[in-house]
C-alpha distance (Angstrom), angle and dihedral (degrees) to the residues before:
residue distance angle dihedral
X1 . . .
X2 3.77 . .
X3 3.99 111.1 .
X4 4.10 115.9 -136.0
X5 3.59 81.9 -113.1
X6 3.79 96.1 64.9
X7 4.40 98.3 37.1
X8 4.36 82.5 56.1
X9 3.87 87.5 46.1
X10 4.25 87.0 50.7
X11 4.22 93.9 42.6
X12 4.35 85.5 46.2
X13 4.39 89.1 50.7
X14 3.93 91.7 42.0
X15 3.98 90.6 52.3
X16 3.83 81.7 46.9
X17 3.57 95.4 53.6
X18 3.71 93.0 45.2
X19 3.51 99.6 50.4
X20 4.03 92.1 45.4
X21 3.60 84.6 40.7
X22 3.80 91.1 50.0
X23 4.29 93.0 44.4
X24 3.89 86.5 50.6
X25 3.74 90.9 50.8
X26 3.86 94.9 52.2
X27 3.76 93.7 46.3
X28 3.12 91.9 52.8
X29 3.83 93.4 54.6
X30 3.59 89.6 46.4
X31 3.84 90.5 47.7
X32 3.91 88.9 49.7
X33 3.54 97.1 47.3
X34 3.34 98.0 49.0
X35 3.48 94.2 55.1
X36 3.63 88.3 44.7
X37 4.06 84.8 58.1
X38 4.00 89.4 41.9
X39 3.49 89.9 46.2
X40 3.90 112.4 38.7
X41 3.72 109.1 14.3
X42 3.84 107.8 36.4
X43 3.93 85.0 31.1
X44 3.94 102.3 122.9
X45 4.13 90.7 39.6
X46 3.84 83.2 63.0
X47 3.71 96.6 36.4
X48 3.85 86.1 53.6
X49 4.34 89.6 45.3
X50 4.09 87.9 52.8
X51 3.74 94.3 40.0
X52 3.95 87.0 57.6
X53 4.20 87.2 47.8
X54 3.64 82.9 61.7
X55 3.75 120.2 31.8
X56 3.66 122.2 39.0
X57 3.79 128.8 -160.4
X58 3.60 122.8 -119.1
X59 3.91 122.7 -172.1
X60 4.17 112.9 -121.4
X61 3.78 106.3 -151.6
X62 3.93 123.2 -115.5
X63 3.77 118.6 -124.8
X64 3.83 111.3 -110.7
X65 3.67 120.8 -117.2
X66 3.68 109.2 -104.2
X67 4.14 125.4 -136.4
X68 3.38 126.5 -115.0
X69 3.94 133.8 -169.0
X70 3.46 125.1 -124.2
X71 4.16 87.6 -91.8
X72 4.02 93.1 42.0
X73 3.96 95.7 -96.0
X74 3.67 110.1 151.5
X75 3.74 122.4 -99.1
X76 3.27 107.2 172.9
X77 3.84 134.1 -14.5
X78 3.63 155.9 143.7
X79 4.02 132.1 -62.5
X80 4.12 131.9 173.9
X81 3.68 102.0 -100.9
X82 3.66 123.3 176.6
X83 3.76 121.2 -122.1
X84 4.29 118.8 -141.6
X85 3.53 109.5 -146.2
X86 3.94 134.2 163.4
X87 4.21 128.0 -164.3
X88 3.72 102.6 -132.3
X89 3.68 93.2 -147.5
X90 3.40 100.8 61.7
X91 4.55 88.5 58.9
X92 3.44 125.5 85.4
X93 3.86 84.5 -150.4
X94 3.68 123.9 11.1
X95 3.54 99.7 -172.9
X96 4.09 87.4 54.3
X97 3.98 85.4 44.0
X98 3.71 92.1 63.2
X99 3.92 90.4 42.0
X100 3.66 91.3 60.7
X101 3.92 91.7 43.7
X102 4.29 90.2 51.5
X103 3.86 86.1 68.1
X104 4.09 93.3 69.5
X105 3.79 103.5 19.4
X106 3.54 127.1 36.3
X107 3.74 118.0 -86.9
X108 3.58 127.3 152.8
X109 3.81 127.2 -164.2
X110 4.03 87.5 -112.6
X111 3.93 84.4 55.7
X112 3.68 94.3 40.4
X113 4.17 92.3 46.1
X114 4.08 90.0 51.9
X115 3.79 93.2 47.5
X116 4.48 88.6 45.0
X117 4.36 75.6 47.4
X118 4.23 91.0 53.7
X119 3.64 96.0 29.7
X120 4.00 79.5 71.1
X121 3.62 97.7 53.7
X122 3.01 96.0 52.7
X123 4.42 137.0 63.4
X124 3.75 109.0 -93.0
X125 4.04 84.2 -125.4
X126 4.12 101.2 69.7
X127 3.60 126.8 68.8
X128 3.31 132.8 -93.7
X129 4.08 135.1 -141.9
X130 3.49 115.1 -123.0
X131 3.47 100.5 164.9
X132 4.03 130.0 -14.1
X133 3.86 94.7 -168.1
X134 3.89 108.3 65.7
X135 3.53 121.7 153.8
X136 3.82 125.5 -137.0
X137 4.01 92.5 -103.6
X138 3.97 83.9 51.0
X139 3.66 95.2 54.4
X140 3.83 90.3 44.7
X141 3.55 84.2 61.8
X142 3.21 103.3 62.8
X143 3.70 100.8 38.5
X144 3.14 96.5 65.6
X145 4.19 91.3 44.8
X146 3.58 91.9 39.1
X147 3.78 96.3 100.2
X148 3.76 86.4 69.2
X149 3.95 100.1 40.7
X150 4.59 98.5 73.1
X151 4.15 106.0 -158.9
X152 4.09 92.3 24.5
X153 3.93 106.9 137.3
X154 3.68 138.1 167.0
X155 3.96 132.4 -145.4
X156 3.85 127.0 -173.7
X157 3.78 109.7 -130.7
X158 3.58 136.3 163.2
X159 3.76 117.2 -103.5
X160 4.03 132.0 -169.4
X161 3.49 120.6 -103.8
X162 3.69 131.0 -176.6
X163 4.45 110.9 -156.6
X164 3.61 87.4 -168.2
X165 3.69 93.4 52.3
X166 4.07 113.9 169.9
X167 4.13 84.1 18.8
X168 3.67 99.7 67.7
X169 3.50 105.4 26.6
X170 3.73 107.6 109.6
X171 3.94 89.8 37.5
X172 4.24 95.7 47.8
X173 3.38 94.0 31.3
X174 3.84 120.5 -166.1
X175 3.57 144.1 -83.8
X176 3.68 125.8 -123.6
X177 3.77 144.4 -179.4
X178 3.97 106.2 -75.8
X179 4.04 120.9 -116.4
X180 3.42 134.0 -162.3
X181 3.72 98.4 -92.4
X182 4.23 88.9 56.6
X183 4.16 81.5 53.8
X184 4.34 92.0 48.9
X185 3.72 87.4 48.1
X186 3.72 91.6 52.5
X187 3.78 89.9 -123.7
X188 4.03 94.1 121.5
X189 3.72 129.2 39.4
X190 4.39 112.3 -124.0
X191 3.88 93.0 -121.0
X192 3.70 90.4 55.1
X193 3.47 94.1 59.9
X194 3.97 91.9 118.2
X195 4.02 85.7 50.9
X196 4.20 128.6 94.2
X197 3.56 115.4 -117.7
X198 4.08 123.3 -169.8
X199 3.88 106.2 -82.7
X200 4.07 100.7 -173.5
X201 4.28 133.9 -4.8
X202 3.64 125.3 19.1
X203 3.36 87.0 -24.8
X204 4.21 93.8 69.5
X205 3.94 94.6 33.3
X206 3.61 99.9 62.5
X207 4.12 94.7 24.0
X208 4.04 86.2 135.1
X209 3.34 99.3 53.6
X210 4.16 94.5 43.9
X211 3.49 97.8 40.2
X212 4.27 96.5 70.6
X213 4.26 122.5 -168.8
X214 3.53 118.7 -64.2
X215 3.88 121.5 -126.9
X216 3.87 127.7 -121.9
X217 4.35 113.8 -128.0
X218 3.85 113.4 -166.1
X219 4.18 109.3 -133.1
X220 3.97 116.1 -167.5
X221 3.42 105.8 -145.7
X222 3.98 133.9 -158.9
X223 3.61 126.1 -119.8
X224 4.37 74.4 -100.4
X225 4.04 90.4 58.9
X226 3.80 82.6 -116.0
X227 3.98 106.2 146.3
X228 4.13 107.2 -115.5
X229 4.14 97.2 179.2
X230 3.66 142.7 -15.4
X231 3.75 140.8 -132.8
X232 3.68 124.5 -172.8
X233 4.70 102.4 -130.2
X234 3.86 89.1 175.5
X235 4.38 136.8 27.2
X236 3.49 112.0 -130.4
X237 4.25 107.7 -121.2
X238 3.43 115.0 -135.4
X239 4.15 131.9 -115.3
X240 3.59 110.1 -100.5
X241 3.77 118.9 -112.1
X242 3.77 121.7 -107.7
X243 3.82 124.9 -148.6
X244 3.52 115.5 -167.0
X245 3.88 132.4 -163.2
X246 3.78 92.8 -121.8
X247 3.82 115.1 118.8
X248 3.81 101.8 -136.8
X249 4.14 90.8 -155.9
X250 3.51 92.5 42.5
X251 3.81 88.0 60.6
X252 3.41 95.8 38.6
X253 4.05 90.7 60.5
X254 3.82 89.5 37.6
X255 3.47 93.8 58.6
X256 4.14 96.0 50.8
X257 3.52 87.9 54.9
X258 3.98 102.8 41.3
X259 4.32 84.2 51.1
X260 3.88 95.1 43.6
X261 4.17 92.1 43.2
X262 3.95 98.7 159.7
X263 3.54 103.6 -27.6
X264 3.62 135.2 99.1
X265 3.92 123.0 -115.6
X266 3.58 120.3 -117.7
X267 3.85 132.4 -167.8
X268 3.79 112.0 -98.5
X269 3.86 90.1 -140.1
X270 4.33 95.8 56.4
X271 3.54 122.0 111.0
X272 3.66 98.0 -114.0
X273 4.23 97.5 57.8
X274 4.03 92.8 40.1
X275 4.86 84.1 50.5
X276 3.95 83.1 46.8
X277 3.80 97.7 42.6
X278 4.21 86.9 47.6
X279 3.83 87.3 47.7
X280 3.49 98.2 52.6
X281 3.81 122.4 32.1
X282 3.92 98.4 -167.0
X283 4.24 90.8 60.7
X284 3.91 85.9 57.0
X285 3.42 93.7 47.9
X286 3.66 88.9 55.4
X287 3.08 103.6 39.4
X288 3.69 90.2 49.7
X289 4.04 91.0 66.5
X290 3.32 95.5 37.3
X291 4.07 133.1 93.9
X292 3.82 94.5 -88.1
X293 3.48 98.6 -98.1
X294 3.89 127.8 126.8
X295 3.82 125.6 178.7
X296 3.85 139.5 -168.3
X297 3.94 112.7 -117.2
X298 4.40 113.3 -141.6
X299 4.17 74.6 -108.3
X300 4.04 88.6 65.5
X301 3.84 90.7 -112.5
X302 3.56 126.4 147.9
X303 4.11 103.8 -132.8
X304 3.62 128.9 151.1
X305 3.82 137.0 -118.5
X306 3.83 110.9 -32.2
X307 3.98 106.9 -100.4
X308 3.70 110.0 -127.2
X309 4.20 151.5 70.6
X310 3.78 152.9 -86.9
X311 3.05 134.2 -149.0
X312 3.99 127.1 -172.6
X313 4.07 127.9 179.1
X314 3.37 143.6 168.6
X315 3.79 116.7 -107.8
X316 3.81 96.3 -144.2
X317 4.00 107.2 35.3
X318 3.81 104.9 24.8
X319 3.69 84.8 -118.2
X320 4.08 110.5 170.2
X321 3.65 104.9 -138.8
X322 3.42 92.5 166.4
X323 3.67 145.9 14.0
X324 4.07 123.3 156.3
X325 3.71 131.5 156.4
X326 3.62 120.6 -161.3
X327 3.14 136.0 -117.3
X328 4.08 100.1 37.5
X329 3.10 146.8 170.4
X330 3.77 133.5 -118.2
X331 3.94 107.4 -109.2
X332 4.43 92.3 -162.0
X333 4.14 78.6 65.8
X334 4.10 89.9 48.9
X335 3.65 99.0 46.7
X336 3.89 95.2 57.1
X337 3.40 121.7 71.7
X338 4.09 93.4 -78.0
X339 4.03 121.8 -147.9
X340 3.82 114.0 -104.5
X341 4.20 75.2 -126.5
X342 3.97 94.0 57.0
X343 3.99 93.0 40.6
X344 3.55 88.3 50.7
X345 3.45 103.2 56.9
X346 4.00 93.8 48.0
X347 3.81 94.0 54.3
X348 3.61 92.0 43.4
X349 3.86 99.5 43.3
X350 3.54 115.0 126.0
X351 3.76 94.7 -126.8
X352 3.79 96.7 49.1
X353 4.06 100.6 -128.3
X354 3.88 86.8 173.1
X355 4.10 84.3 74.6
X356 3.58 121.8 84.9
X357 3.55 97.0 -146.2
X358 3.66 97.8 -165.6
X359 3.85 94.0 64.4
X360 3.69 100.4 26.3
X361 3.69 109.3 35.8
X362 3.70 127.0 98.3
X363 3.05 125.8 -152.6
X364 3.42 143.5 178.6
X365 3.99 96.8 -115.2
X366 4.26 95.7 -148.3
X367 3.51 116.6 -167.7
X368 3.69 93.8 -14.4
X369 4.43 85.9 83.1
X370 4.03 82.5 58.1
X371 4.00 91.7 89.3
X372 4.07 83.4 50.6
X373 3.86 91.0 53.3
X374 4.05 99.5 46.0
X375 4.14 81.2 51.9
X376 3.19 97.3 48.7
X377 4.25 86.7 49.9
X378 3.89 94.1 39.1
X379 3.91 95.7 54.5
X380 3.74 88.8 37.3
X381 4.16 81.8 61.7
X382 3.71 85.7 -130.4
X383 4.45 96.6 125.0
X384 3.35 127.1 2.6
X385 3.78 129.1 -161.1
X386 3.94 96.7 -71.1
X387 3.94 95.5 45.4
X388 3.68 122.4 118.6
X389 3.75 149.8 -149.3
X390 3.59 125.0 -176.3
X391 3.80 115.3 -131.6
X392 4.05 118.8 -150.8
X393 4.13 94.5 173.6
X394 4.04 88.7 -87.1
X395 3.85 152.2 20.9
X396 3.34 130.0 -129.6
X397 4.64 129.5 -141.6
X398 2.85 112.3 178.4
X399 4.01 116.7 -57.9
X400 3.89 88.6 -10.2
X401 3.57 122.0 94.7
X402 4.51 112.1 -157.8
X403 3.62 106.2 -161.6
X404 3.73 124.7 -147.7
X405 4.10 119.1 -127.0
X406 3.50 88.7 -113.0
X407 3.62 116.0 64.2
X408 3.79 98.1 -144.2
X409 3.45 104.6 40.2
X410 3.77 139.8 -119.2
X411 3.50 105.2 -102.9
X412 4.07 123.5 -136.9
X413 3.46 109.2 -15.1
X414 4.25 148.6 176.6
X415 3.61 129.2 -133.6
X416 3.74 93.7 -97.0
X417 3.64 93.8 49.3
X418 3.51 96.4 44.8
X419 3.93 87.0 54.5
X420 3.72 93.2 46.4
X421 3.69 95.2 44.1
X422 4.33 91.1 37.3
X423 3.54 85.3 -127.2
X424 4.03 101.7 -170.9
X425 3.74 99.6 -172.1
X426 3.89 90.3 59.2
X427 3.64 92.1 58.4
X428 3.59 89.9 40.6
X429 3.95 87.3 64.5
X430 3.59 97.8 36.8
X431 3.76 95.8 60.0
X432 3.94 94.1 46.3
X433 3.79 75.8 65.9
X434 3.38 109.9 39.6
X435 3.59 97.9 41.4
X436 4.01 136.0 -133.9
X437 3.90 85.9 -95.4
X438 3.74 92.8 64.6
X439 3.89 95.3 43.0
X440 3.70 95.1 47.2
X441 3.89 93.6 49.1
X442 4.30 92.7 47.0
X443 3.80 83.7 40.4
X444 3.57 93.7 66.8
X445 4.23 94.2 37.6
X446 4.10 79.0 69.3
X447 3.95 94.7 51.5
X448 3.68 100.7 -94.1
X449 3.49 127.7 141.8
X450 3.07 96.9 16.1
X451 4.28 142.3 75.8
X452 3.81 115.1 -82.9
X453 3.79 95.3 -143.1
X454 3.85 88.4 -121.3
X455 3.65 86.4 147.9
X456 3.96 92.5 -131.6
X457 3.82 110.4 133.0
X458 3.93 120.4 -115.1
X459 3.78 94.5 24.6
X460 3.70 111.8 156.7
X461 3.94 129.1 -138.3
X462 3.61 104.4 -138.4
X463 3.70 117.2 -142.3
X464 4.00 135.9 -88.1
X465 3.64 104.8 178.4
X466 4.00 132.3 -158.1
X467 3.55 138.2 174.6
X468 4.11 87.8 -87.7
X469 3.91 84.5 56.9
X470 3.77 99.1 48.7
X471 4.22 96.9 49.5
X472 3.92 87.4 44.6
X473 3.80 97.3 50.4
X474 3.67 109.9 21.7
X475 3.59 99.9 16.0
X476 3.76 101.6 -130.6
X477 3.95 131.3 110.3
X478 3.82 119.7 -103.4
X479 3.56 117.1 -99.1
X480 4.09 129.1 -148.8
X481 3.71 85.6 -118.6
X482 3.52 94.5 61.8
X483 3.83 91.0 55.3
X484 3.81 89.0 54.5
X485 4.01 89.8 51.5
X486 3.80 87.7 46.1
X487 3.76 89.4 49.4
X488 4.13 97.2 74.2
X489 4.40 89.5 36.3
X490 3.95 89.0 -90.4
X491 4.06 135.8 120.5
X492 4.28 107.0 38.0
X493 3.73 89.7 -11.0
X494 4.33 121.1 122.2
X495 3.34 142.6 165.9
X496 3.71 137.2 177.3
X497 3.38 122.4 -135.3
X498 3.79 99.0 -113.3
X499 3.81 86.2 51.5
X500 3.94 89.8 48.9
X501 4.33 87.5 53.2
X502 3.54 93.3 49.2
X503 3.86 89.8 47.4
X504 3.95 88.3 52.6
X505 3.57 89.6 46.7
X506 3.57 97.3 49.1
X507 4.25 89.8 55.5
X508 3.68 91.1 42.8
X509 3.76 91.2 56.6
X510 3.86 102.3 41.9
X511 3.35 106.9 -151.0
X512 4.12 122.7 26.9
X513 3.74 128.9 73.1
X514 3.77 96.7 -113.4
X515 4.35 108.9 -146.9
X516 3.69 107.3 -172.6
X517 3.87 120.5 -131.6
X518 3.50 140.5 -168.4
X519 3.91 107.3 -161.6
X520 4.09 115.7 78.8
X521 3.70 81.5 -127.3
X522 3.60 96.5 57.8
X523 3.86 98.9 68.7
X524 3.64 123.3 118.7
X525 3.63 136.2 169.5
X526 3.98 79.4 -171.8
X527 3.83 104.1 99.3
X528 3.71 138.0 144.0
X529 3.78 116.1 -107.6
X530 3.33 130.7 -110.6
X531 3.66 103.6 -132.0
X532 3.71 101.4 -132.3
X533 3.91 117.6 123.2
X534 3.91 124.2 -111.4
X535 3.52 96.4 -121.8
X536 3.97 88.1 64.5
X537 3.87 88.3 42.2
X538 3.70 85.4 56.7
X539 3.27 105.7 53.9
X540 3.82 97.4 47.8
X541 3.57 82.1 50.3
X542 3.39 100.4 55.5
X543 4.39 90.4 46.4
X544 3.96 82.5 52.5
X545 4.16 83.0 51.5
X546 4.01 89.7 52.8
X547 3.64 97.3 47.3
X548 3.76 96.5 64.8
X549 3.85 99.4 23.1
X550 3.79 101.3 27.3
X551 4.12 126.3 101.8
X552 3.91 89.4 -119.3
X553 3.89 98.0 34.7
X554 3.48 119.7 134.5
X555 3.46 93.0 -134.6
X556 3.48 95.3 38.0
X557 3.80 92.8 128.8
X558 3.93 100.1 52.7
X559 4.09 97.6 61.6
X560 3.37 118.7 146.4
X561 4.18 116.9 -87.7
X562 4.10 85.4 -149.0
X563 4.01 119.9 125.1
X564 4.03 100.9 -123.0
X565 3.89 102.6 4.9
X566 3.05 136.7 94.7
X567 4.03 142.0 -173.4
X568 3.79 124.9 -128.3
X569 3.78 116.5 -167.6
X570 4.08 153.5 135.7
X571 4.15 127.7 -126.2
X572 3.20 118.7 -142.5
X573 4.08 127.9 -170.2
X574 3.36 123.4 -169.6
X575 3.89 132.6 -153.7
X576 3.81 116.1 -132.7
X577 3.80 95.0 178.1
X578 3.98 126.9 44.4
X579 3.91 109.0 -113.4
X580 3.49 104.6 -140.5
X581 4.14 133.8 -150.7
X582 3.64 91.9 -105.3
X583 4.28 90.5 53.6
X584 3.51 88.1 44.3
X585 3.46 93.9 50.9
X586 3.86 92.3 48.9
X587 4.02 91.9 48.0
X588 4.31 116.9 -92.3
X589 3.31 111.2 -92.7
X590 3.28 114.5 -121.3
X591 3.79 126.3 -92.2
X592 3.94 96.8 -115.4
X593 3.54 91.8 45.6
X594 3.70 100.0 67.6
X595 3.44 138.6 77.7
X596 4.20 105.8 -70.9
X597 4.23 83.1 -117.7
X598 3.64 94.4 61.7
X599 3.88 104.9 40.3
X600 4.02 116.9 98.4
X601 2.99 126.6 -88.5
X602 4.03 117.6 -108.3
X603 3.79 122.3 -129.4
X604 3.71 142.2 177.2
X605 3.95 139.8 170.2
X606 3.56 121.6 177.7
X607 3.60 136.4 146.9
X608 4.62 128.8 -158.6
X609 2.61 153.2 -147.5
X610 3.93 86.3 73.8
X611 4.18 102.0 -144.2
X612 4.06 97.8 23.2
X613 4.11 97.5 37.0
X614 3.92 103.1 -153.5
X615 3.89 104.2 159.3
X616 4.17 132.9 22.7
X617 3.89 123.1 -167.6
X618 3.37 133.6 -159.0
X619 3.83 121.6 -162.7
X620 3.41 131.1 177.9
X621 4.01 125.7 -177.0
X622 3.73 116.4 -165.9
X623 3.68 108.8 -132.2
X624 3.81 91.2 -6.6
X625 3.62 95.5 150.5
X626 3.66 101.6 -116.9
X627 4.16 140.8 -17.9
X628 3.66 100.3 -101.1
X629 3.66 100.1 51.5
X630 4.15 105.0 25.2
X631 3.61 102.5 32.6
X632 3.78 111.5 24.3
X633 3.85 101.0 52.3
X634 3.94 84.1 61.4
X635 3.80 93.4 49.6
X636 3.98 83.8 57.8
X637 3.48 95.5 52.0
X638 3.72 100.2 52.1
X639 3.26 88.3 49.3
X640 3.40 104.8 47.2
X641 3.74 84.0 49.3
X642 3.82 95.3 52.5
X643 3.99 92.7 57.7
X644 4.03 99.9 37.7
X645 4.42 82.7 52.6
X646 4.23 86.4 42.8
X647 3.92 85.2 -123.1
């Protein structure tokens, strides 16, 4: 017989069971529809989370465009390169590891600190890039060592070579490893951190187009992170290719004769260059950066390569044919990983071959900014062609006394004779009368003073100044005798040489706004005009005509030896030092008899053939003495050369 007791313990266990019964039932629903939701509906979100446990994503490099001449010669390109590259993990001692590598490939201990430097940023398990520029002997090396060197790998890569080497290497530029501040600018993508992009020239200006899309390669991975097979997900697009409107032989000959100037080569190994090199401890340091030349001055002298820039253009498409700054610097040296050794003695070379002198020197222009001035007069209505100044050998404001270049004077004289004969004191008088305003205002009509829009990076804009200028940046009024410095391209005013080719080429075309290019697909004979009438165009033309082929030109000697062309131009010679009373009292040492930092600089712009312009030049000779003898005789040549090749 079951007691009360017992029937209230059996109703209190089946409410038990039910309830645990119950709570089991409803986690199990919960269980099984959360898997169901796991499972079915959030499926390919966790399919996608597991796929990325497994594979990862590694970036395959894009080929980079290549440049091209205007005739298809190459520029810069691509070769198979082998990559060096060690696993840190798999060393007992990294840093000793890259010791024992330095004895058959090159590793110094700047190389070998900045690897020990990425090694720690990096996990111990992924490679790293010793060198990406082995050569075959190199690699040969370490194959046959490699049984003793654990984590040593190689990769093929592409790597950028320039044929033309110290040639091009202001005008390509160079490529280099990208930084941060190239990834803020938006100038280089993240994941192609480990890739080159252009650092300077052509190279930098167009890095968008060269650079192409990178592709995407699948890597499955072990629970490790060690790679067990790979799938390419993505192609990588190529860089485009880049044709530019430089003529490779043209600067190739243009170059020999800018560095020779007037002086004969000698052989680096004679007698007389190693005396004057232990004699004088600056010309071996020079001539130790330089391109291996070494000359004999008409002093005697041992010097090096003339220091200085050319500039050629064609008169009716902007067309660059040729642009080369010397000295230079081999960009196939820049765009490996470069010695702290090798980098230091190119930024700290006396003649500066990092600069690219046509788009980043200044100079004063001289007598080249004369053509400027008689515009600015001309339009003005202030001469015309059969006005006169007479020219005593100075002109005197006030206490100041501006001397003429030549001591005795020129006498009475027109435009056109004063720019054939560089008559200083007419220029003198016709700025006092046409006023800095005027100048400054045709100055930058002619590309002056301004960029060129050549697209390079770093060019400079020269200066034209006025009286607005002066109060804003030095705080003091103009004076008269600033306009008569400013009249023969002296006192604040500079140009670069670029600016002082597009200026010729402007003149020698008469009417359009010439903008220089350097891509094929650039060119335009679609420009705006310039505004200034043909009359004046004429007449400046016509001095430029007498200065070359007149009796009393100043480059009367340098004509061109061509049947049925002819060269129009203007010298121009620039003072570096102030001559003052006392040295002109004494008698002015002559140019070739001072120290090579104190002679003038030597200029030249000129432009043929003389009725159909094709082709202006600009050259400019630091501390060439003066524009007739240092600048203009080059002009001639490249010239001369550009119509016997039919350039």
């Amino acid at each position: 017989m079951i007691t009360r007791k017992a029937k209230q313990f059996e109703r209190s266990l089946s409410r038990r069971s039910l309830l645990i019964g119950g709570g089991q039932a409803v986690l199990t629903s919960l269980l099984v529809g959360r898997l169901f939701y796991l499972q079915v509906v959030e499926s390919s979100q966790y399919e996608a989370l597991s796929d990325r446990n497994r594979f990862d994503y590694v970036i395959i490099p894009p080929s980079r465009g290549r440049i091209f001449d205007a005739k298809g010669r190459l520029l810069a390109g691509n070769a198979e390169a082998y990559a060096l590259k060690i696993i840190p993990q798999f060393t007992d001692d990294l840093y000793q590891s890259l010791r024992a590598l330095s004895e058959f490939v090159t590793l110094d201990d700047a190389l070998i600190a900045d690897l020990m430097e990425d090694a720690e940023r990096q996990p111990s398990f992924l490679p790293l890039t010793i060198r990406d520029d082995l050569t075959q002997r190199e690699v040969a090396r370490v194959v046959v060592r490699s049984p003793e060197l654990p984590g040593v790998s190689f990769d093929r890569i592409e790597k950028r070579i320039y044929p033309q080497g110290l040639l091009t290497g202001h005008l390509t530029g160079y490529v280099g490893r990208i930084t941060k501040e190239d990834i803020d600018q938006g100038r280089a993508l993240p994941e192609l951190i480990n890739i080159r992009n252009g650092k300077s020239g052509i190279e930098y200006a167009f890095e968008n187009d060269l650079r192409g899309e990178p592709g995407r390669e699948q890597v499955l991975v072990n629970a490790l992170g060690r790679p067990i097979k790979k799938s390419v997900k993505e192609q990588p697009v190529s860089g485009k290719d880049i044709n530019l409107t430089i003529d490779i032989n043209l600067q190739s000959y243009a170059a020999s004769i800018l560095k020779r100037g007037r002086n004969k080569p000698l052989s680096m190994k004679s007698a007389k260059v190693q005396r004057a090199i232990s004699n004088d401890p600056e010309l071996g340091e020079v001539l130790s950066g330089s391109d291996g030349l070494v000359f004999e001055d008409p002093k005697g002298r041992v010097v090096p390569s003339e220091t200085g820039s050319v500039v050629v253009i064609d008169v009716q498409t902007g067309a660059i044919k040729a642009m080369l700054s010397t000295p230079t610097f081999d960009p196939n040296i820049l765009s490996g990983r470069i010695s702290h050794k090798e980098w230091n003695k190119l930024v700290n070379h006396p003649r500066t071959p990092l600069l690219d002198r046509c788009i980043k020197g200044q100079y004063a222009p001289g007598s080249t900014f004369k053509m400027i001035v008689a515009l600015a007069a001309l339009e003005a209505g202030i001469i015309s062609d059969s006005s006169t100044f007479f020219c005593p050998g100075h002109k005197e404001l006030g206490n100041a006394k501006f001397h003429c270049w030549r001591k005795p004077g020129h006498g009475r004289v027109n435009i056109v004779q004063a720019l054939e004969q560089s008559c200083d004191v007419f220029f003198y008088e016709l700025a006092l009368k046409t006023g800095i305003k005027r100048i400054a205002s045709m100055s930058k009509r002619f590309g002056l003073g301004d960029e060129t829009a050549i697209m390079i990076p770093g060019e400079k804009t020269g200066l034209i100044p006025d009286k607005e200028w002066k109060q804003k940046n030095i705080g003091e009024s103009w004076t008269p005798g600033e306009t008569v410095v400013a009249s023969i391209g002296q006192g604040y005013v500079l140009a670069t040489p670029i600016q002082l080719a597009v200026m010729t080429a402007r003149i020698a075309h008469g009417e359009n706004q010439i903008i220089p290019v350097l891509r094929e697909e650039q060119k335009t004979t679609d420009n705006d005009k310039m505004g200034v009438s043909a009359s004046s165009m004429a007449i400046i033309r016509r001095g430029m005509d007498a200065v070359v082929n007149g009796k009393k030109g100043t480059a009367r000697n340098y004509k061109l030896d061509l049947d049925g062309i002819a060269m129009a131009g203007k010298t121009g010679t620039v003072q570096v030092k102030r001559i003052t009373k006392a040295e002109r009292e004494r008698g002015i040492v002559d140019n070739m008899d001072r120290p090579w930092k104190f002679r003038d600089h030597a200029l030249f712009t000129g432009y043929a053939p003389l009725d159909n312009p094709k082709y202006a030049v600009a050259v400019v000779v630091e501390h060439g003495g003066s524009g007739s003898s240092g600048a203009a005789p080059i002009a001639r040549d490249i010239l001369t050369y550009i119509f016997e090749q039919g350039i």
